[in-house]
N, C-alpha and C positions, 0 to 999 in steps of 0.2 A: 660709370660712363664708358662708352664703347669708342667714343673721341673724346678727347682732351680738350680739344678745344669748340666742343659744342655751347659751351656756357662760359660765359665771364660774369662773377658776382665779387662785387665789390659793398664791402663792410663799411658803414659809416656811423660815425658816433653824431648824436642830435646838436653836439655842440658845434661840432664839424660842417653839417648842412647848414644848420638853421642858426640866426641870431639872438644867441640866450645870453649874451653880456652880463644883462640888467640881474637877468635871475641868477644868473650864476653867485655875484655881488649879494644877491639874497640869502644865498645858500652861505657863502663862506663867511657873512657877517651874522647873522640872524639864526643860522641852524638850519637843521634838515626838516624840521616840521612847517618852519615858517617857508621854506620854500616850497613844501608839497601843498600846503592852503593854497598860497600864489598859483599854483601851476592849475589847481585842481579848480579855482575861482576863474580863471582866464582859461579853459580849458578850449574854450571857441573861438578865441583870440589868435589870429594867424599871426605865425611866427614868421620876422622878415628873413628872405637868406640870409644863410651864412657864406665861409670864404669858398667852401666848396661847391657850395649852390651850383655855380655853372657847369662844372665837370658833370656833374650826379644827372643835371638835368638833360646835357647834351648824350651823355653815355645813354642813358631812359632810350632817347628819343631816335636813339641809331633803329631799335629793333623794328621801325617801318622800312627800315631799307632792305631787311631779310625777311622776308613772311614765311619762305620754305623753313629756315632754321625755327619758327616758332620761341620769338622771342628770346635769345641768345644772353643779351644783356641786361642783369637782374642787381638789384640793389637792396640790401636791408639793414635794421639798425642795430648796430649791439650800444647799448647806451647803459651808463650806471645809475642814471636816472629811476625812479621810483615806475610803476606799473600807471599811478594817478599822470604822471606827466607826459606817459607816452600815451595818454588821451589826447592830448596838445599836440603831441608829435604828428599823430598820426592824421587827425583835424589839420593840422597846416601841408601836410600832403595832399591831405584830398583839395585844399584851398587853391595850391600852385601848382594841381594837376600833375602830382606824381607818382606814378603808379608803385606806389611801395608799402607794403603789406602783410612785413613777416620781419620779426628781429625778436630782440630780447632788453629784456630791462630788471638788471640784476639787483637794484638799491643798493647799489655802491660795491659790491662784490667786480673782482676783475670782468672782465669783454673776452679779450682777445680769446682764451681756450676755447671759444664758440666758434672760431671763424672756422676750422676745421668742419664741423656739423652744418656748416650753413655752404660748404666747397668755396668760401672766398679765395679771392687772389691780394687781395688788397685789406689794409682796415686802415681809415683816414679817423683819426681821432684829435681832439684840441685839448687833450689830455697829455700832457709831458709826462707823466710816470707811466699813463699806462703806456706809452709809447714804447719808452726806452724799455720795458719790460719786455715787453712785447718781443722788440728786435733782437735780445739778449737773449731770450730762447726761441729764437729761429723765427718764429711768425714775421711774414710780409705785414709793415706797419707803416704810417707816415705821421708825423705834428702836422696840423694844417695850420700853418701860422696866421696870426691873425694881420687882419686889414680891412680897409673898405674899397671892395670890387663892385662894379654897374654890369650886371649882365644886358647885351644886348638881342633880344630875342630875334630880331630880324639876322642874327648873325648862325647862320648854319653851319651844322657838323662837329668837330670834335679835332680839337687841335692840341696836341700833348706833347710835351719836349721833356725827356730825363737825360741829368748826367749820366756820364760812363760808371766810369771807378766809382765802385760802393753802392751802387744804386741796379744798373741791368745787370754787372758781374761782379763777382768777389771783391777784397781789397786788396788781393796779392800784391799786385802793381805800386798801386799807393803804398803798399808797409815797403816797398822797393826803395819808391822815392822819398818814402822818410828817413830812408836807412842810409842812401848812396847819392843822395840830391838829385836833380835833373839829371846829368851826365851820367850817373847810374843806371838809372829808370827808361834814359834812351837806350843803352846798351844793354840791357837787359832785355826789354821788350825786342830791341833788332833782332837779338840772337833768339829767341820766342816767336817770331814772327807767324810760325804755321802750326803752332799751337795753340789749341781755341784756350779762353778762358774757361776758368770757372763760373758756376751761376753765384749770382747776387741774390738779394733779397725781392728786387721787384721783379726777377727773370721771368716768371709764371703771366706776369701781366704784361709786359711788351711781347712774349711771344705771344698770348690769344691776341692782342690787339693788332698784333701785327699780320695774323691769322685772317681775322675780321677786314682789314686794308686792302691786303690781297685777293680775299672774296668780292669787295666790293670791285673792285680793279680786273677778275674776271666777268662780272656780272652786268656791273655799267659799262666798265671804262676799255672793254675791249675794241679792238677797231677804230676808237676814238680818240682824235690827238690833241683834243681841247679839255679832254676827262678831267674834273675836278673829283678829287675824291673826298667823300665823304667822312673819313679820317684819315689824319694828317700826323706820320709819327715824326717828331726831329729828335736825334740824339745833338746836346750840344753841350761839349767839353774841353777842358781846358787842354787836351793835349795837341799836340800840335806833331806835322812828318816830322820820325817816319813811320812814328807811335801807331798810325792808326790802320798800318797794315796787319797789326794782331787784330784790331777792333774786328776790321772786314772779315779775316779770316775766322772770329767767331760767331759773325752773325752768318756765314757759309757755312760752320756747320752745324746752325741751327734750320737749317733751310730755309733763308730769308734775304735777300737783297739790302744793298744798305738801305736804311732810311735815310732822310733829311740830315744831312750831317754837316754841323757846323764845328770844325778844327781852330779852336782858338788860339793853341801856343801860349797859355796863362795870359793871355788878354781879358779884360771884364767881360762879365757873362753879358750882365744887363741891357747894354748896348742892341744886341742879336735878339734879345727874347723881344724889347721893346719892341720889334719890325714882326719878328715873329707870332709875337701875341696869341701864346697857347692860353688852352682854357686852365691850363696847372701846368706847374714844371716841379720836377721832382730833384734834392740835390742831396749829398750826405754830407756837405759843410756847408754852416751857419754864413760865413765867411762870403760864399757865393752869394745868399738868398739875401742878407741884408739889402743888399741895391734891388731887390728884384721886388721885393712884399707889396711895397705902393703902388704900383702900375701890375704883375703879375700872382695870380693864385699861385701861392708857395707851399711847398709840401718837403719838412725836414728829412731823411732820412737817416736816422743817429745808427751808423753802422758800423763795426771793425774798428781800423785804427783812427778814425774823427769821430763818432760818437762822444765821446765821455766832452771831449773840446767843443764839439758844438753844443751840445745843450748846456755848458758852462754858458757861451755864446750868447741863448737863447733866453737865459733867463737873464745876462746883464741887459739886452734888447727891452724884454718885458718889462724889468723892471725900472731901466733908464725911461718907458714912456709911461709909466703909472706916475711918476714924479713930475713928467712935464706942466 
């Protein structure tokens, strides 16, 4: 590609879109054949969303606002599901009108090495191992935790909020203030101040996205001071002044303005997102997302030094609400 940010494709696993609970419960009791009859018997049976549903659907639906770009934002599936099941998959696409028409269905073999071949920036999966694999050798990955979300379709656009630390850039900072507590981590950052970060794991995807913001903001929203834009980035994280004059300094010099920044100072996340109401928020501790899963599409990112703790996290959650 001759621009970098001519295309954003985002990787999704079928568990991640679509509502397979039931079959899944098929698969880990009953065995892999009894769940391919199921899938392969229900083949035209539309699959309801899943948690990612709204993301995948609004992301689809940005590319009428670029007709020059031809189509910019693409989506496919790496799924470990059988070849018979992604009949199903691909049937409940055509059902909820979503233009997605190319992925892989490996019968249990890994995903993620595909996301390269496919130029993803993203792979949203409802698979904890493959996840953390994923992120453990470098691949952009997220857990889409699960929940029950109500997409509302009259609601337009694309509204996206990721933490800082461990998710847009490195963990430098955080392994900082693991090491030297708060008053570390401020004094460290002060003296950093005009030094950009490092990239993180989802850096490739807030910049095109943020790419995409901008274009739209020359396109509509020039000249206009009521412009509502058609995506909407917030970063929002716990740090709080005077921390977030390295943040500034590294979205400058990625060539970008801030976005939506909400400076908490280790106040509760949930609070903000609640008002805020993206269609996902991305976090790399468990810790955060617990308050957020019920009312917000949550997406773990097990990265650096909170990986190994949050998916410790992730599975007491899971497992405290199978017992409920």
């Amino acid at each position: 590609m001759a621009d970098t940010h001519d295309k954003l494709v985002i990787a999704v696993s079928s568990r991640a879109l679509f509502d397979l609970e039931n079959e899944n419960e098929i698969f880990e009791k009953q065995g892999v054949e009894a769940y391919r009859e199921y899938q392969t018997k229900h083949r035209l049976t539309p699959l309801a969303p899943g948690v990612a549903f709204p993301f995948i659907r609004r992301l689809l639906s940005l590319n009428e606002y670029f007709p020059k770009e031809q189509e910019p934002f693409k989506v496919v599936v790496l799924s470990r599901n059988s070849p018979e099941s992604g009949q199903r998959f691909f049937a409940s696409c055509q059902y909820h009108q979503l233009p997605i028409t190319s992925g892989a269905f490996t019968s249990g073999q890994e995903t993620y090495p595909y996301m390269k071949a496919f130029g993803a920036s993203l792979f949203l999966s409802a698979h904890s191992d493959s996840v953390l694999e994923a992120t453990s050798r470098g691949y952009p990955a997220g857990l889409v935790l699960p929940s029950v979300q109500k997409d509302d379709p009259q609601d337009v656009g694309l509204r996206i909020a990721f933490d800082f630390d461990g998710v847009v850039i490195d963990d430098e900072s955080e392994q900082q203030y693991k090491n030297a507590g708060l008053a570390g981590f401020t004094a460290y950052e002060t003296q950093n101040a005009n030094s950009p970060h490092k990239a993180g794991p989802l850096t490739e995807l807030f910049k095109k996205l943020a790419y995409f913001q901008h274009l739209d903001m020359q396109k509509r929203g020039k000249n206009d001071p009521f412009f509502q834009p058609i995506i909407r980035i917030s970063i929002v994280t716990a740090r709080g002044a005077p921390s977030e004059e390295r943040l500034i300094t590294t979205l400058k010099s990625w060539g970008m303005n801030a976005a939506e920044l909400f400076l908490l100072d280790g106040m509760p996340k949930h609070h903000v997102l609640e008002q805020l109401r993206p269609h996902i928020f991305f976090d790399d501790q468990m810790a955060h997302l617990e308050n957020t899963i019920d009312a917000i599409p949550s997406v773990l990112v097990p990265f650096g030094v909170n990986s190994e703790r949050s998916m410790q996290n992730f599975v007491s959650l899971a497992n405290s609400k199978r017992n409920r």
